[in-house]
Every structure is written in C-alpha cells, then in structure tokens.
N, C-alpha and C positions, 0 to 999 in steps of 0.2 A: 144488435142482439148477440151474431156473434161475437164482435170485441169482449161482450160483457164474460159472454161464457171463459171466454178465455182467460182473461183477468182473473175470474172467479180459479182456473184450477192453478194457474198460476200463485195464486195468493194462497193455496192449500199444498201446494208445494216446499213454499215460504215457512207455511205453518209446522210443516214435517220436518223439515231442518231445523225449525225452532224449538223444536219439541226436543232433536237431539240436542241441541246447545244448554238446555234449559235442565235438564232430566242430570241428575247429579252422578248415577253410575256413567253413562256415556258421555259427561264433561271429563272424568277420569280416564277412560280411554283416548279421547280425541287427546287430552294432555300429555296423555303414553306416548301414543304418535308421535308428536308433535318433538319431546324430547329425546325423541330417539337421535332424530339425527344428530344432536348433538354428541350422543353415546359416542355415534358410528362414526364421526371425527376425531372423536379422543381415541379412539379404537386406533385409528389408521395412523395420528400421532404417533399412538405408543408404539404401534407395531414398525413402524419408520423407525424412531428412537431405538429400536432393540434390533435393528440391525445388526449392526454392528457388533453387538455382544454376541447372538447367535452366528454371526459369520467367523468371528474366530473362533469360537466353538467346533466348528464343523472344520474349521481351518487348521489349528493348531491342533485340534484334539488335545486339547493342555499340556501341549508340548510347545517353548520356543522356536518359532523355527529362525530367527534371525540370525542363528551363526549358518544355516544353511542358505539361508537367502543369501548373504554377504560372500559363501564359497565359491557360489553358481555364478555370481556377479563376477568375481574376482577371477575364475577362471577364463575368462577372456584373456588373460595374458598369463603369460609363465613366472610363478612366485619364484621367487629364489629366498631360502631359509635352511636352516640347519636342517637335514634329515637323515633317517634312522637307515643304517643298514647292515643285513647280517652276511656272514664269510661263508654263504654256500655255495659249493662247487656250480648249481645252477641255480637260477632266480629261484626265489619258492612260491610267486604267483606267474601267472601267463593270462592276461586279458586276451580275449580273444575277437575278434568282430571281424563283422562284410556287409560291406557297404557298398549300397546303386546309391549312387546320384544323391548325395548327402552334403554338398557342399555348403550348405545352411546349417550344417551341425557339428561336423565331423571336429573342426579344431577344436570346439568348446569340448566336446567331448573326451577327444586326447587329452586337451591341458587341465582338464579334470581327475587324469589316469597320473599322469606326470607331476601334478600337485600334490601328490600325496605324501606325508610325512614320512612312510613307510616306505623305501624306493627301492627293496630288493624284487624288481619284475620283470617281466619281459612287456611288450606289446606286439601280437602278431591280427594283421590287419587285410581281409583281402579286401580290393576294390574290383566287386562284381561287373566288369563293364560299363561302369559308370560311364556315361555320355557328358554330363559336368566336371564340371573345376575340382571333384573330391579328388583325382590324384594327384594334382597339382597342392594341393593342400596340405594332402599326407607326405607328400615330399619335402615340405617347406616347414612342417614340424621334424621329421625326420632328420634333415639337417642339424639339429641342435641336440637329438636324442640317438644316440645308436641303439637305445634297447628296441627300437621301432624297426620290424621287420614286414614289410610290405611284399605280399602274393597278389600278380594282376590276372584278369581272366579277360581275355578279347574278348568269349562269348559269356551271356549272362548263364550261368550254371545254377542257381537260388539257393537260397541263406542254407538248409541244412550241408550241402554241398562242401559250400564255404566254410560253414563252422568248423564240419572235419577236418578238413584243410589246415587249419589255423590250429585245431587241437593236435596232430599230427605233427605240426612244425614247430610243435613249444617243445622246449625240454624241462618245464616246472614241475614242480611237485602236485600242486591244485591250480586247475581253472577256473577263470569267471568269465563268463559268457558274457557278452555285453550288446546293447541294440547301439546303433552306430546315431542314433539320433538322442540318445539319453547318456546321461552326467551322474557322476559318482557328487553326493550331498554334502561329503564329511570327509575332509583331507586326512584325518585319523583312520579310516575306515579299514585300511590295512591293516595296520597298526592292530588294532584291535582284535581283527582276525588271528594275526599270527601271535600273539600275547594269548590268545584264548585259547588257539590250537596246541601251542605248545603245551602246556597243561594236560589238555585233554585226547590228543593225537585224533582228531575226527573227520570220518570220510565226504559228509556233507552237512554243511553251519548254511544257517537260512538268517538271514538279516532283514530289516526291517527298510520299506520303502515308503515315499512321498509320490506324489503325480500330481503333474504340472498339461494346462491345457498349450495346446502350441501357439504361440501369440500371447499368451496371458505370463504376466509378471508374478502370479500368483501362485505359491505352492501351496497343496493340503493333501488331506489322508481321505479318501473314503473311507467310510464307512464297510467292511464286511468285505474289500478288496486288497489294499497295499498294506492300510497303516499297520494291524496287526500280523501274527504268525499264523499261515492258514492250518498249523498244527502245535498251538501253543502249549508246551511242555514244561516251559518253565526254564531251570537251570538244567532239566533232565536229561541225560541222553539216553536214547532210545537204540535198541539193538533187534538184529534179528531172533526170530521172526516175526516179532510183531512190525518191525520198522517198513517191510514191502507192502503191509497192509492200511501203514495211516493215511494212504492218498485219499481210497476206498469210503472208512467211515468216521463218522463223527466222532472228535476227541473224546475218548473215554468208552466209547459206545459200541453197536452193532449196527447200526442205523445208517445204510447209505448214506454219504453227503451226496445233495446234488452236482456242487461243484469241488470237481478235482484239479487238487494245486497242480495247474500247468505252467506257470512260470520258471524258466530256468534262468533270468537274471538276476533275482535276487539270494543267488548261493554261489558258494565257495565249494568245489567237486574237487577230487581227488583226482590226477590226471588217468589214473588206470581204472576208475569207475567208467571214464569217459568211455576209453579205449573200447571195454569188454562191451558197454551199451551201445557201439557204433556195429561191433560183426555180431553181435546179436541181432541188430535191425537190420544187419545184411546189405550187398552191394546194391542191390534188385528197387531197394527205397535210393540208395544212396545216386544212382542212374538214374533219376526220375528229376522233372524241375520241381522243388519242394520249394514255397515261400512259406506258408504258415503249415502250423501242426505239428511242426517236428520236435519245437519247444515242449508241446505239450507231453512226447512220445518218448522221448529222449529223458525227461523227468523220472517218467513212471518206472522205466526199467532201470534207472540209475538205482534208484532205490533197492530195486530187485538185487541188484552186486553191492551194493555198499553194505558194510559190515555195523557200521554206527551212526549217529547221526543227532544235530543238537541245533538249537537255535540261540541268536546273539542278539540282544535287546541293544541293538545299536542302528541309528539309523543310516542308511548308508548308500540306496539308492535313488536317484529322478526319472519317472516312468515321465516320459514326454508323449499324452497323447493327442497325434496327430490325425484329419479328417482323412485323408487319405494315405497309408500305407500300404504294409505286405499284408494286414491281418484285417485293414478296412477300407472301403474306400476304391476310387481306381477308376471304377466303370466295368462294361458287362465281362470285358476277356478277362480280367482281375478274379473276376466273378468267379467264373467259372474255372480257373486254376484252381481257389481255394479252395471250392466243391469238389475234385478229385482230390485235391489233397487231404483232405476230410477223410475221404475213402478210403483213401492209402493210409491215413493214419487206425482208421477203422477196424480194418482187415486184420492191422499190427497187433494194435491190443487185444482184438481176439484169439490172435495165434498166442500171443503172449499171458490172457490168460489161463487158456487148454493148458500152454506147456507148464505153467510154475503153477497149475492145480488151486485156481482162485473161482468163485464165484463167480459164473456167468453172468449174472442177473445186476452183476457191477456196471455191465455195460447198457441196463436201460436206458438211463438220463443222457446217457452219449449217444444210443439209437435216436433216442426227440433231436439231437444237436445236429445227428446226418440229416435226418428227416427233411430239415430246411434248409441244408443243403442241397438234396437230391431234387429239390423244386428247383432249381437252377439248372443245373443236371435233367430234369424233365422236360424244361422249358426250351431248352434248347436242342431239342431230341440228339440229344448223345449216348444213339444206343448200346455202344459198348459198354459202359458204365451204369446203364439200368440194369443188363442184365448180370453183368457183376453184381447190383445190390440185390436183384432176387433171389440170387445163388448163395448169399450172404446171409437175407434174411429165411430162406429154407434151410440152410446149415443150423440157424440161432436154433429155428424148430424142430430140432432132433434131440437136443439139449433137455439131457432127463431132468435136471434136477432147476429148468425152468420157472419162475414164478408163475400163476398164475394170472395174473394183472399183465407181467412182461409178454405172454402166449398170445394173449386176445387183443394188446396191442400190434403184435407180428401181424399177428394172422390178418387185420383191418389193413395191415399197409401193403399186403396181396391182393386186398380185393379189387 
C-alpha cells in the first residue's frame, strides 16, 4: 500500500514536468535556456577574438609605437651614426640623475641619453651609495663618453639631494631630470626640443610619455596618466600669471583638478628656474633624507619662476614602472620615509601657497593624500610627526577664506 502511494506521487510528479514540456509558452523558454549556452560561447569566442584589437587600442592609443620599441631594444648598445651638433660655449641640455643600486638599468638608460641624434649635452650622474655593480657600470660607459660626469656619495643622501647636486654641477642652459631606471623612447627627442625652443625661446616644454611594466616587453600609454599633456594647450604657450595656476585647475576652467601634474621627467627646465626653485625650498628640505615628493614640489614652484611655458607633441619619454621603488614598494622603513616625506612636502606647499597668495582650498585633495599617509605615521606611534600634523591642520583652520566642505573635513581628522 505504501509502494502504491509512492508510485502514485511520483507519477504526478512525472505529470507536472510534462505538463511543462507539453504547454507551448514554457516549451519557448526551456528552448531560451537551453540556447543560451550556445550564445555564451559565441560571446566568449568573440570576446577572445577581440583581444587583440582592443589591446592595441589601449596599447598604441593609435600611435605606432614600433620605431619606439626598436630604440629601447637597440639601446643596449652604443649606435654610432651621423649626429647633430651645435657650437655652444656649453652644452645646451644637462640630463641629470641619482642612482642607488640600479645596476639592472643604468647602462640601458645612459646608452639611451648618448643615442641620441642631438649630442650637444652634458650627463651628470650621482651614484647614491649604491651597494651594487651601478658604479662600476657608470665608469665603464664613461670611458667611451667624457660628457659623463660622475658625483659619488659614501653615505646615501636621497634623490632630491642628489638632483641638486647634479643640477649645480651642469653648466647647460636646460635640464632634464631623469629617473635612473627609465629610457629616453625617440633618439630625435633632442633634436626636437631644441628645433622647437629655438623658435620659441621657452622656460619649461612638457613632452609626451609611454610606461612600460618592469619585466614586460611591452610599451603603452594609460589612459588619463603619461600618454597625453596633463595641461594640453595645443601649440599654445602659456605665460604668467595664468602659467603658476595650471597645475591647480582644470584646462580651461576654475575647477580644482584632483590630480596635480607632479611629474618632473617628462620636461625640459631652464637651468635658472631650477636654481631659484632650489633656495626657495630652502636648505632645511634640502638636509633632510628626501626619496619621493620632491618631484612633485620642485614642479609646482618651478612654475611659480618660470616666465612661459608650452608643450611638444612629441613622444619622447619610458616611465619604467617598477613593484618596488623610492615612490612604492620596499617594506615598512620605506613606508614610513615616504610618509614624512609627504609631510615635508605638505608643510612646503602650504608655505608656498600663503607666500605667492593662491587658494588654500588647492590643498584639499593633497590633505586626502597625507591622510594615508599619516596612518603609517600613526601606526607607528611617531609622535613627533602627529603632532606636527595637528599643528598643521589647526593652522589649515584659521584660514578665512576656507571652504566649507574643506572645514568639516579638518575639523573630523581632530576628532
């Protein structure tokens, strides 16, 4: 009697699936179903198949880059070619770098600097205490170049240091600042600077960059970072006073940018912008071990003394980024360098907006960026430097002409 019962809901179970098979709106959906997965393999096809189209999209940004790939390559060794030079009393560029412990980069980088079709330069070069093979390296290119002037440091002194160093020891007209692990893209890259300057006579020309992962054979542009001008003008050149204010806001506009152009290797600087941006920031920074930040600091105020300023639709730098660096990377002491050095850069552009009479309120988006740094700085109870930033951020708070958004954010990082 129970088998029977059973059978029986069983076969009324039977019945209810057949009723769905049977019934012609829900034979249409089971058929939906059913064809779908077919869909969602063609989907995965396609999306496979268009790899490659959207990779170089993102890659090229519909630019060639093959004569850059083919330079980067070839700089592994020293070209020898006809090249361009002009009869000036001193070189008219000065590359400048400092380099710890770059022995995995350094000669590609020099024979980068030295390939260029343009060869009226200098190269002045410190090696930071490097504990590797980098100055055995740099001596071993030097041999073949005498424009290659090498400053050594027993003890490590950090990159802004060294810059000064190296910009103090050039006798060029403009510097380029250079990271010791990254490569000039385009052996004309000179060349074209000084073809452009000469025309135009300008204090500081922003050129155009690629970035390349460390390990990866592969160059491209992001998006909203290297590939374009983070103040694209065109053929324009820009003068004061609007020129100290384009870091600040958006091309055309009044509108905070969030992100201020910190980069200083993809420009050509006047060597006396350098100069006056160096005792403006004072001995006080210059004494201190600086690894990151200074690029960013040294930008802003360049701007401040420069008289004119234009941009070159040329591409001409490789941003090598690396997992660990002076600006990532490292482990906790790394860490917390940076986060002082944040501080230290902090402090600057607040003095430096009081004194040149800019907008306080410029410095919100940089208060969010100390912010996480000072969680490092907190974590590590390094009280000297908390109570620097409460003193910091009670200064921000006396500031009449305050946002109100900027206020109620201070005021929550007191509580």
């Amino acid at each position: 009697m129970q088998k029977a019962k059973i059978k029986t809901v069983i076969n009324e179970e039977i019945d209810q699936f057949s009723f769905f098979r049977e019934n012609a709106f829900f034979k249409i959906i089971i058929k939906l179903i059913l064809d779908l997965k077919y869909v969602f393999y063609i989907f995965v096809i396609l999306l496979f198949l268009s790899i490659p189209f959207f990779d170089s999209l993102y890659d090229k940004n519909f630019i060639d880059l093959t004569p850059f790939i083919k330079y980067i390559t070839d700089c592994k060794n020293l070209i020898l070619y006809d090249r361009d030079k002009v009869n000036n009393k001193y070189p008219y560029f000065a590359i400048c770098i400092s380099a710890n412990n770059m022995k995995d980069y350094i000669e590609k980088n020099l024979l980068s600097i030295i390939n260029q079709s343009f060869q009226d330069f200098e190269i002045i070069i410190v090696n930071d205490a490097s504990e590797d093979e980098t100055e055995n390296i740099i001596n071993k290119v030097q041999s073949n170049d005498n424009r290659i002037k090498l400053l050594s440091h027993t003890k490590k002194l950090g990159v802004y240091r060294s810059r000064i160093e190296t910009i103090y020891n050039s006798q060029s007209e403009y510097i380029l600042l250079m990271d010791p692990d990254d490569m000039y893209l385009n052996e004309n890259l000179f060349k074209e600077l000084y073809n452009y300057n000469k025309k135009n006579n300008i204090d500081i020309i922003e050129f155009l960059a690629l970035q390349q992962i460390d390990g990866s054979n592969k160059i491209y542009c992001p998006k909203n970072q290297f590939g374009h001008h983070f103040h694209n003008f065109g053929k324009d050149i820009i003068y004061q006073p609007e020129l100290s204010n384009i870091l600040y806001y958006l091309p055309g506009t009044k509108e905070y940018s969030r992100t201020i152009c910190r980069n200083i290797w993809n420009k050509m600087i006047r060597r006396e912008i350098f100069i006056q941006t160096s005792n403006y920031i004072g001995k006080e920074y210059y004494n201190e071990y600086i690894i990151t930040a200074d690029d960013m600091l040294m930008n802003i105020v360049a701007y401040q003394f420069a008289k004119n300023f234009s941009n070159i639709d040329v591409w001409g730098y490789l941003y090598v980024r690396r997992n660990i660096s002076m600006s990532r990377g490292g482990g906790e002491e790394l860490e917390k360098i940076r986060a002082i050095n944040f501080l230290f850069y902090f402090n600057l552009f607040y003095k430096y907006l009081k004194d040149y009479k800019k907008d306080i309120n410029i410095l919100f988006y940089e208060m969010k960026n100390l912010e996480r740094k000072l969680l490092t700085i907190k974590n590590n109870n390094m009280t000297h430097y908390l109570l620097s930033q409460q003193k910091l951020i009670k200064q921000l708070l006396q500031e009449e002409d305050l946002s109100k958004e900027f206020k109620i954010y201070l005021q929550n990082l007191l509580i």
